[in-house]
N, C-alpha and C positions, 0 to 999 in steps of 0.2 A: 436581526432576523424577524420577521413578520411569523406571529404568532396566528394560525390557522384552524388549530384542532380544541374543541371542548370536551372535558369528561367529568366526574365527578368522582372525588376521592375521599376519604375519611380519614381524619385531620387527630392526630394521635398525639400532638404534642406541639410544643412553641420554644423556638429561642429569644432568652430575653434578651431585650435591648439594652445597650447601653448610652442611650442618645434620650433627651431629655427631650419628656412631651409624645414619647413613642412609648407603648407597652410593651410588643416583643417586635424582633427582629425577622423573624419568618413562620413559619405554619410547618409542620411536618406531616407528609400524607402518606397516605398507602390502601391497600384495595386487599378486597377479601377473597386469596384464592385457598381451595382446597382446604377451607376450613381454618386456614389463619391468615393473618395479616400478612405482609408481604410491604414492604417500604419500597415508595414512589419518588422518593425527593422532596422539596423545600418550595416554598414558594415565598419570597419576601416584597412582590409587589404589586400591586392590585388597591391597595387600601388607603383609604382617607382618614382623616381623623376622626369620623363620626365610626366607621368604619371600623376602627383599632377600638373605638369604645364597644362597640357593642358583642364585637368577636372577644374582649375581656369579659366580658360580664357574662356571658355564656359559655364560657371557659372553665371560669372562676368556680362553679361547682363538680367539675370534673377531677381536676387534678388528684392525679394519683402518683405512688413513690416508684413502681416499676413501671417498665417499658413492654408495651403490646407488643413491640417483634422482636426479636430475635435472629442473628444476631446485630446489637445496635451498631450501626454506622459511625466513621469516626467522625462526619460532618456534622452528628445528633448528640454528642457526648455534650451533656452539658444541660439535655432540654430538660424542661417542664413537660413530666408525660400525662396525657390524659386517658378516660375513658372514652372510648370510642365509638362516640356517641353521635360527633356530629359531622353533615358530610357538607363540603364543599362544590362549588364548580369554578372550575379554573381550567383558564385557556391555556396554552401550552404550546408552541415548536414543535417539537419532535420528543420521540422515547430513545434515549441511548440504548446503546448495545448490551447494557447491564439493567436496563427496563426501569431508569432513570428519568424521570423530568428532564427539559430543556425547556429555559425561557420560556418560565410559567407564571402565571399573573391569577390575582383569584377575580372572580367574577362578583360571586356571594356565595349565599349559605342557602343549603337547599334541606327545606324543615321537611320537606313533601318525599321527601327520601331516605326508610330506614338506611343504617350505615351498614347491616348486615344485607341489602342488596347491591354494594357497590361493588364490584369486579370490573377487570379488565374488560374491553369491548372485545371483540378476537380476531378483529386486525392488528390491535396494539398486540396479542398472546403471541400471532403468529412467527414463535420463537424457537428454534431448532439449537441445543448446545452443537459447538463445533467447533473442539482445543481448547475448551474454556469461554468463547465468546457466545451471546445468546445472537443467532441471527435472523434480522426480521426479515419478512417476505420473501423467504426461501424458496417457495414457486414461482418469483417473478422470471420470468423467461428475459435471459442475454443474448442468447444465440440461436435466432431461429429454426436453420437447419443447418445442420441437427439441433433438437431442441436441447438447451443445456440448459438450466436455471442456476439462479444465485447459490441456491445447494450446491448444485453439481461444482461449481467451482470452488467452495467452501471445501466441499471434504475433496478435490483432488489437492487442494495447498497444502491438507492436513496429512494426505498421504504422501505427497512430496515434497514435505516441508527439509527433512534432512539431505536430499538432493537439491533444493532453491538455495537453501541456506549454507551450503558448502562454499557458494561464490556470494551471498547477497549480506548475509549476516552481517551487521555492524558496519555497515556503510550506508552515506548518506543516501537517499534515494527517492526519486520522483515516477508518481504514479501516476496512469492513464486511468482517470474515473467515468465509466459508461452508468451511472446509476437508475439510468431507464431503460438500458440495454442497446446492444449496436446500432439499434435505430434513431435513438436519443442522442442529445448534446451529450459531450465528450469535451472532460478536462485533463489539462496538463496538471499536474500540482506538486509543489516542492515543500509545501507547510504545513505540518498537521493544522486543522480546523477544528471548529469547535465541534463538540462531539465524536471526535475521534477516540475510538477505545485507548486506556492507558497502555495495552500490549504494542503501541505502536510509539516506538520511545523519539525522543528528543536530540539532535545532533547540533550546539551553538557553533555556527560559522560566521565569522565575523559579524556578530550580533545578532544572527537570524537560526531562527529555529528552525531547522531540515528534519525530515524522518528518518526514521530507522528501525528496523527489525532485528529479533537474536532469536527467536522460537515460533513457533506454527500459532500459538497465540496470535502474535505480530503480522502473521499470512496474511489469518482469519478474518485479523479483525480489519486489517485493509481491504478486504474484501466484504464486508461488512459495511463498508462505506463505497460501495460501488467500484473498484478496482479490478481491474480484468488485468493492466501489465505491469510489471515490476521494471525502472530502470533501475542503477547503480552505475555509482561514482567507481573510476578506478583505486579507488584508496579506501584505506578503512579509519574508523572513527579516531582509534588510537592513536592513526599517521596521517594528521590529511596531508603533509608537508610530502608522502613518499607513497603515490603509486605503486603497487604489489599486482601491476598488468594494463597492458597495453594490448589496443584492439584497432585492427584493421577492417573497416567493415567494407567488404566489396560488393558495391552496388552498381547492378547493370541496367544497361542505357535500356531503355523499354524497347521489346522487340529481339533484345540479346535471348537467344538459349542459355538454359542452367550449365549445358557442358562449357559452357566458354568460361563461365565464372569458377567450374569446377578446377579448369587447366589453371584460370588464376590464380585460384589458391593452394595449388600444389607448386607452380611457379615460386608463389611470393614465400612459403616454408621450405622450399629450399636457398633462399634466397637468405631467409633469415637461418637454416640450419648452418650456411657455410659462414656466418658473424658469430655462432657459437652459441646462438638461439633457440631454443621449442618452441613449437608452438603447436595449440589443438584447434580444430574446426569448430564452430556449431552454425548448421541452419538456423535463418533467423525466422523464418517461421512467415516471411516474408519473398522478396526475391534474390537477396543476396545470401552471405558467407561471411561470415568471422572470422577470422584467423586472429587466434589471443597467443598473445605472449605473458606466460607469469613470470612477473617480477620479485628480484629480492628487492627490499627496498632502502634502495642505497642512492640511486636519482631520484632529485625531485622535477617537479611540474615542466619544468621549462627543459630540463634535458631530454625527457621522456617524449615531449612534442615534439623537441626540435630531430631527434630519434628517428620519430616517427614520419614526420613531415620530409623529411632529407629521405629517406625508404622512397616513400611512395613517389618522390618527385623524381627519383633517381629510375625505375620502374618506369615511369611514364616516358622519362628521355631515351629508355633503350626502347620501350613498341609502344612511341605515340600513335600508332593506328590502334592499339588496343586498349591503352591504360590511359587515364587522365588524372591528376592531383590537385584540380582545381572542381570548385563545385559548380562553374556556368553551364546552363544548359546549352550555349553553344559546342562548348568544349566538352559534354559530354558525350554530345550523338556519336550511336554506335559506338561508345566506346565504356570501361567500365570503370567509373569512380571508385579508389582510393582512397576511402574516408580515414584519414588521419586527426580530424576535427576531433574526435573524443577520448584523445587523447590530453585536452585543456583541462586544467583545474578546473572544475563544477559540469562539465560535458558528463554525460551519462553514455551506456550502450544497454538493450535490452539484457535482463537478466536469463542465465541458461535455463531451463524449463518455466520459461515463465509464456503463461497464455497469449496469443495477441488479439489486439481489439480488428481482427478483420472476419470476413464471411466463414463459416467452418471453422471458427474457433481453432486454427493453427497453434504449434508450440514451437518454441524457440529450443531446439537440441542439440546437446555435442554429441559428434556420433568424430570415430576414428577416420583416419584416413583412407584406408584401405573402402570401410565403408563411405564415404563421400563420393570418391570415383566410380561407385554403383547408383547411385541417388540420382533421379530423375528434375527432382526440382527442390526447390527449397522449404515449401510449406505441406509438407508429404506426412508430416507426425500431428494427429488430432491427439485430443486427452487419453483417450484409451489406449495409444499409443506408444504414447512419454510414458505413461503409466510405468510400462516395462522394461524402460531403457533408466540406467544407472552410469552414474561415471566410472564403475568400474568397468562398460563397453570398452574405455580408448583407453589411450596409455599419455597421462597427463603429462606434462615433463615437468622437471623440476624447477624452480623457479632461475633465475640468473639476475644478475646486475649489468646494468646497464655500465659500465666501466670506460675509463677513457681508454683501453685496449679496444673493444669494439666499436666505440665511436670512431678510432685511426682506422678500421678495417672498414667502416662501412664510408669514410672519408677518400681511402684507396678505390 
């Protein structure tokens, strides 16, 4: 990563090296706020030989037995601490979400600079707590109109972290990152990156490192790194081998009414109640409908698709003028897609109250049945809206197993 930003820090202490011909191994810095120090991170590259000489020998009357801040880092256990005397400048990436260095490099030593004038710039300050995480540029505007900022989505995670995380918790999960806001490029992402806060944990899947959340920390701090959507895997970390929900997403051909997708998905819940199935609605915040079925989890990957895929193909054979289970836009016009695609090992489906990256910052809701059949359209709940809606609105069903009983009935 292309290192962009300078500041100057005050250099508190050094780890030594253990490589012959090298003094120490990095510089530890930090900045004077509020009347104390404040640790900034490490900086281990920048330096020459003449370099490492002369940062020793200006060192070398400093050292002192304690450590200027409090409390020490586990990264710092171990240093040579000094008096904090001298300040640095060093180029620098970015400030982490804990007001961390990233791929910092030192420049030199700047004599012309007490160490009690070095502070934060207040761009780099501009830090709001929210669940634990510090978050930068909290006024940067995501959603024009209405105007919502990186805030405003920080603390609605925070308020609907126990509603997100009833269905997102502990599964792998890929994010949509607008980090300049809807107007901005817009990533897909399945890997945490560097500078990812640690509340956003780690899922190894056949060798690869996926995300994953368990707490409003986890929201936050995806949010923190530019995240407006949450997806999820239908499986959770403990089972990837056993989907615990299957999702039909019914998407209409452009130019369909919401009522027609509404009759769809009361159609396809009876369809699945008389196989011995529930299932609950959510708006996707979009133009279609969800219809989830929770699962116990007793099939895996490939029964659950094939499940799924045999449904919606079966559906399409009785009103090919209305349903389709292929994704060609031929075979879509006027008609409404059947998505049983995410139902694959690694496919995602948006999570339930999670934001979407479109105009008016829509939310992805379950809302009951009864209410769906009054619902005008699909993207009908902004933030302040979700706000108030809870899954104890609908009445979840309980989960079921996909068994070879229901497979022979959905076979008949």
């Amino acid at each position: 990563m292309k290192c962009e930003n300078r500041a100057e820090f005050v250099i508190i202490g050094y780890q030594p090296s253990d490589k012959r011909g090298r003094d120490f191994a990095s510089l530890l810095l930090a900045t004077r706020e509020g009347g104390k120090l404040v640790y900034r991170g490490r900086v281990g590259t920048g330096f020459d030989a003449d370099t490492q000489t002369a940062l020793t020998a200006a060192m070398a009357p400093l050292r002192v037995s304690r450590a200027p801040v409090s409390p020490i880092p586990a990264e710092a256990r171990g240093a040579h601490w000094l008096r904090p005397d001298l300040v640095a400048e060093i180029r620098y990436g970015e400030i982490t979400g804990d007001g961390r260095l990233r791929h910092a490099s030192f420049v030199a030593l700047r004599e012309d600079k007490p160490a009690r004038e070095v502070h934060m710039d207040p761009d780099m300050t501009d830090r709001v707590m929210v669940s634990g995480i510090a978050l930068s540029s909290g006024g940067r505007v995501i959603f024009p109109k209405p105007k919502i900022t990186k805030l405003d989505l920080a603390r609605y995670h925070e308020a609907m972290a126990d509603r997100i995380l009833a269905e997102a918790a502990d599964r792998p999960l890929s994010l949509v990152r607008l980090p300049e806001g809807l107007d901005g490029a817009r990533f897909f992402q399945k890997h945490a990156g560097k500078g990812f806060p640690d509340a956003i944990h780690s899922v190894d899947i056949d060798g690869e490192a996926y995300m994953s959340v368990r707490d409003a920390a986890g929201l936050v701090g995806a949010v923190q790194m530019g995240t407006v959507e949450f997806h999820l895997w239908a499986a959770r970390a403990d089972r990837l081998d056993r989907p615990d929900r299957m999702v039909f997403d019914l998407d209409p051909d452009e130019g369909l009414g919401f009522a027609k997708v509404r009759d769809a998905a009361a159609e396809l819940r009876d369809v699945l109640s008389d196989l011995g199935l529930g299932a609950y609605a959510m708006v996707t915040g979009g133009k279609g409908v969800h219809v989830v079925v929770p699962l116990r989890r007793i099939a895996g990957w490939d029964t659950v698709k094939l499940f799924a895929e045999t449904l919606a193909s079966v559906l399409a054979q009785r009103a090919p003028d209305r349903f389709t289970a292929t994704m060609s836009k031929a075979r879509r016009k006027d008609r409404i897609f059947i998505d049983w695609l995410r139902n694959e090992r690694g496919a995602t489906a948006i999570a339930p109250f999670s934001v979407r990256a479109r105009p008016g910052a829509p939310v992805a809701v379950p809302v009951a049945w009864d209410e769906l059949a009054r619902l005008r359209r699909a993207d009908g709940f902004d933030l302040a809206a979700a706000r108030t809606r809870d899954w104890s609105d609908l009445a979840r069903p309980k989960p079921v197993g996909l068994s070879a009983t229901v497979m022979d009935r959905l076979g008949r």
